[in-house]
N, C-alpha and C positions, 0 to 999 in steps of 0.2 A: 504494500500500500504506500502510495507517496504520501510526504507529508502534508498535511491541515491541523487549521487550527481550527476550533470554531467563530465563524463571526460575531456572537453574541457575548459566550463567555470564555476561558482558556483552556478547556479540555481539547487535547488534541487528540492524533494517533498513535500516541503514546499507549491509548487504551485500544487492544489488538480490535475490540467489537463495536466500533463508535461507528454513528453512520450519520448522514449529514443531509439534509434538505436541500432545493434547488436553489435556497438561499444562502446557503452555509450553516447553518444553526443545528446542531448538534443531536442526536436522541438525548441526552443527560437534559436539556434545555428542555426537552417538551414532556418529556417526564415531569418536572419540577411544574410544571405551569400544571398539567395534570392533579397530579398530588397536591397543592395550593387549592385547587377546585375543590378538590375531594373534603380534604383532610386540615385548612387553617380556616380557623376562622377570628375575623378583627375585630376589634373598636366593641362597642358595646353589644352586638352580638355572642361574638366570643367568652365576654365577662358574663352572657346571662345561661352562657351553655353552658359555661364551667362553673358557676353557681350551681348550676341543679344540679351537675352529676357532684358536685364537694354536695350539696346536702345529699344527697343519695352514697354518699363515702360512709360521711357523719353518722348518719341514720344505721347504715348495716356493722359499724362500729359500736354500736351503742351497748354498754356490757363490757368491753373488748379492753385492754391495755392499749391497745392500736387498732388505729381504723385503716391503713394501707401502711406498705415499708416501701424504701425510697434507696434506691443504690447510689452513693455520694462518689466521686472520685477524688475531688480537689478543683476540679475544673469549672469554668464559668457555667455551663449549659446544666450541670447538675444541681451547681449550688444558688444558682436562681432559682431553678426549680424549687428546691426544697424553702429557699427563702417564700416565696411565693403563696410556695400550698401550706404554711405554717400562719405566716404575719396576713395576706389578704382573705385567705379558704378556711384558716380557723381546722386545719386538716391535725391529727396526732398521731406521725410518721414514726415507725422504728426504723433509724438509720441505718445501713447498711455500707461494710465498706472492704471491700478484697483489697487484703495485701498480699501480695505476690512476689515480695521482696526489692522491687523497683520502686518504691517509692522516692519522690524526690521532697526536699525538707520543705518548701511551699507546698507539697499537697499536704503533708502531716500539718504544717500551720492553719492552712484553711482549712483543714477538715475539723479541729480542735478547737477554732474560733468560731465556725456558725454551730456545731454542735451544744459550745458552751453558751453563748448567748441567745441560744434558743430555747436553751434548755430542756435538748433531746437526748432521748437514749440513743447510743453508737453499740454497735455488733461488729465486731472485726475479726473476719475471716481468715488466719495468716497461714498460708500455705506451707505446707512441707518442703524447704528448699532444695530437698535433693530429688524429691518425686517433680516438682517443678522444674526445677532448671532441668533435670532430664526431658521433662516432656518438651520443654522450647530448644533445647540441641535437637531432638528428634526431627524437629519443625524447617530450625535449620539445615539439617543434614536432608531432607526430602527435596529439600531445593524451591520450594514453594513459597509465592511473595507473600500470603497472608500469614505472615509470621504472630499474629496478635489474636490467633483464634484458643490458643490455652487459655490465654486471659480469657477473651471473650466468652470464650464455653464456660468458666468456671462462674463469672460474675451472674451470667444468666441463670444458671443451675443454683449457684447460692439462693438470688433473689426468690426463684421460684420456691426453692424448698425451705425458706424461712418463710414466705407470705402463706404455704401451706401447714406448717406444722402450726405455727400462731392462728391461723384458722380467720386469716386477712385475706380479703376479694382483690384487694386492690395491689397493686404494684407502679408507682409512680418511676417515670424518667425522664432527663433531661433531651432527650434524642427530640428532633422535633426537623420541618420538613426545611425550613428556612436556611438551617447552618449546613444541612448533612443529607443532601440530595442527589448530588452528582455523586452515584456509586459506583465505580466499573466493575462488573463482576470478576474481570479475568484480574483484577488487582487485588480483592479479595471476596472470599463465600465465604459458608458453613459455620457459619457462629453459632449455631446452635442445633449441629450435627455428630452426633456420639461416637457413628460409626466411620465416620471422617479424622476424627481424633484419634478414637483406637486405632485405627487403620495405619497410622502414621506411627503411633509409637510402637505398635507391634512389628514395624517394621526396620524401624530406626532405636527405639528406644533400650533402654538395659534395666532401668530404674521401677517394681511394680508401683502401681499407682492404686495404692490402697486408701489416699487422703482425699485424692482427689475428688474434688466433688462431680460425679458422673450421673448424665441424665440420657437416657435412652431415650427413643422416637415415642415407644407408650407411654411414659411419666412426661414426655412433653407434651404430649394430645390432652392428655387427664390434665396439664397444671392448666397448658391453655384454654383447657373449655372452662375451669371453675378460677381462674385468677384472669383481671383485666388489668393489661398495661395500658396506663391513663399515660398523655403524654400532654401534658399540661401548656409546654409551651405554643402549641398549635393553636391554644386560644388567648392567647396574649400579644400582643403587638411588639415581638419579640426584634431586640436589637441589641450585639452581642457588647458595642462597645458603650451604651446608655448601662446593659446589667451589670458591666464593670463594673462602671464609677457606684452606680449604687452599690454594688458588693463591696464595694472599699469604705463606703458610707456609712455600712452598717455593722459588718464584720472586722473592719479591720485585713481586709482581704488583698491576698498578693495577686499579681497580674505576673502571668510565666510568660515564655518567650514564643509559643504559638500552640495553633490545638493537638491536644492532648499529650501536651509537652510535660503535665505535671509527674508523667510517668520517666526516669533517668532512660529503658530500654526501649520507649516508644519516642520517645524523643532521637536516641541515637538511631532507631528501627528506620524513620522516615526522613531521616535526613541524609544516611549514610549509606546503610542496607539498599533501602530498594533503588537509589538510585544510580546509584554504582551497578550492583548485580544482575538489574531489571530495566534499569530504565525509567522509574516509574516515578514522578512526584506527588506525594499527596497533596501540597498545596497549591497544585492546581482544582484539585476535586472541594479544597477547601473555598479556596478563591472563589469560584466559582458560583456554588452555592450563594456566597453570598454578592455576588454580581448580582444573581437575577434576582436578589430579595433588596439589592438597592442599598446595600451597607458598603461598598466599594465601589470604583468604577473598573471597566474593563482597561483601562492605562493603567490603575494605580497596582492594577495585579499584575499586567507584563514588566511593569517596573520594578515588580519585586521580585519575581520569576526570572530573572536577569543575574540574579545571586544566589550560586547553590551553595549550601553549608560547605561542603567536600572540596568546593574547587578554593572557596575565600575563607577559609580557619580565620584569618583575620578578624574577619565580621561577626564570625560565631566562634567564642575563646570557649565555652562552655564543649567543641566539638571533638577537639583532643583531648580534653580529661571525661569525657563519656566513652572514647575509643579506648579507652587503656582502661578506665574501671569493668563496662561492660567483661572483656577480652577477661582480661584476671577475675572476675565473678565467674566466670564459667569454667573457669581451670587452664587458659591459654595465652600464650604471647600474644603481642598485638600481631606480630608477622603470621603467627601458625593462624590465629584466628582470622588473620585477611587471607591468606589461601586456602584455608577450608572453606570458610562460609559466605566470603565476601566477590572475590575476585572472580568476575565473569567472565574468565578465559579459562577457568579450570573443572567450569562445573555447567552441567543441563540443567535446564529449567520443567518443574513438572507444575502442575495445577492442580485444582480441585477435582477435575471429573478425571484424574489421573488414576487416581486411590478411590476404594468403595465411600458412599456414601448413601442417606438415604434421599437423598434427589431423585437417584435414577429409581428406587423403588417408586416414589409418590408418582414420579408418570406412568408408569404400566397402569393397566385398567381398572388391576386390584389395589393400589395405594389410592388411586385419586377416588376411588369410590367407598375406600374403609378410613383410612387416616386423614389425608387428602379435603374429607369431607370436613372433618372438624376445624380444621385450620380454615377454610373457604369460609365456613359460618362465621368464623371470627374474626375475620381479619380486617373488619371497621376498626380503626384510628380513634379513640374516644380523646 
């Protein structure tokens, strides 16, 4: 494929499945305008939708220690949320929060600051580091760019099986259509595919994973039919750098150095990893997103898209002491660990529909009409 970009926002063909109008405008673009249809709603609509399902929260809480649990990371997009469905919804969240050993010292501050003056209970999840770090060598050693699917599988199987055992409907989160819309799939899937994960470490892995919190395709069908992820921000008139300044207003809240940077290995993941080995910038898919929601313009992201971490360390001092901490967290040189896992001249690239997973089950005739069927009924946005 020759190169394009899109005319509207920065996704290029970067992403191997992108495809592009007779205007130039991208599928990620008309997706996003799609889902906006669907799925946000503004201004005092929005507040009187999400009034009714917070009293319908409230209401099936009533008795409960909690009425929904809320997975925090340290990040803007969660900890609005949680600010949000506490001070304006009158909501009483049990906090949630996976440590996975990557923590960076602003997310432990943020997370400790709105907790405390909210005066929430925190549940913290801290994984097993050697069941862990094995399962993300695994990840790395398969060759595949969605490096952030342990986490992701873990944080979703936490959330589910605390809002289940507490005997909570609800499950609140920051994810919302505005910030996190341009997805490309061949950059990453299977966040919350069991047999995609096993798959990978049974293949690559050494370490059992007895800690791990594991959720199969039937414990997922069963959480999804009787727990709803509310996604709070799609009813608010959401704007990432106004919930800054308020989080800083109210919290005492740090500002990190981009999304989902508050994590040290998701920070080195996207700045150095996929671009180097793959090709792949996430913040274009960031960028992006919020082009078409009018929080940037489409200059002020080529203009920043002009600076990769990896080529100007200058600009990012933070990029060589994440190469050297990362590399010695996992038991390796910075050298051994750029020739194994890094250096795209030594190593094939696989993907998702590389390894089993249950994707390919749900389209056969028998997934989409037994499992298939429950996820289809539920998959309204509230």
């Amino acid at each position: 494929m020759s190169y394009q970009i899109c005319t509207r926002c920065v996704m290029d063909t970067s992403d191997p499945d992108i495809t592009f109008d007779k205007d130039g405008v991208c599928n990620h673009c008309h997706t996003y305008d799609e889902m906006v249809r669907r799925y946000v709603h503004d201004g005092s609509e929005g507040l009187g939708l999400f009034n009714e399902l917070a009293s319908k929260i409230r209401y099936d809480g009533v008795g409960k220690q909690y009425d929904c649990v809320i997975g925090v990371s340290g990040g803007v997009d969660s900890a609005y949320a949680l600010l949000k469905a506490v001070k304006d919804f009158y909501l009483r969240p049990l906090v949630l929060h996976l440590d996975n050993g990557w923590n960076s010292e602003l997310a432990v501050h943020n997370i400790k600051k709105m907790v405390n003056h909210l005066k929430l209970d925190l549940h913290t999840l801290v994984l097993d580091w050697e069941e862990f770090k094995d399962l993300q060598l695994a990840f790395l050693k398969a060759g595949v760019p969605d490096l952030e699917i342990p986490t992701d599988f873990a944080i979703t199987a936490f959330v589910l099986k605390t809002a289940h055992k507490l005997g909570v409907k609800y499950a609140l989160c920051g994810n919302n259509v505005r910030t996190e819309s341009h997805l490309p799939k061949a950059w990453s899937q299977g966040h919350k595919d069991w047999l995609y994960v096993k798959s990978i470490h049974k293949q690559y892995g050494n370490v059992p994973m007895r800690t791990y919190p594991k959720m199969n395709l039937l414990q997922y069908a069963y959480f999804h039919k009787t727990i709803q992820f509310v996604y709070i921000l799609n009813y608010l008139e959401y704007n990432k750098v106004q919930a800054m300044n308020e989080l800083k207003g109210v919290f005492d809240w740090f500002e990190y150095e981009g999304k989902h940077c508050e994590s040290i290995y998701t920070r080195f993941y996207q700045r150095y990893i996929l671009p180097i080995r793959f090709g792949y910038d996430k913040r274009r898919s960031h960028f992006s997103s919020l082009i078409c929601s009018g929080q940037i313009t489409r200059e002020e992201a080529l203009k920043k898209l002009e600076f990769f971490a990896w080529r100007f360390p200058e600009e990012y001092p933070s990029l060589t002491s994440d190469f050297e901490y990362v590399a010695k967290k996992f038991g390796y040189s910075g050298k051994t660990f750029y020739e194994n896992f890094i250096d795209n001249k030594n190593h094939d690239r696989t993907y998702y529909n590389d390894y089993p997973n249950y994707a390919k089950f749900l389209s056969t005739p028998f997934g989409r009409n037994t499992i298939g069927r429950v996820f289809r009924d539920r998959m309204k946005v509230l």
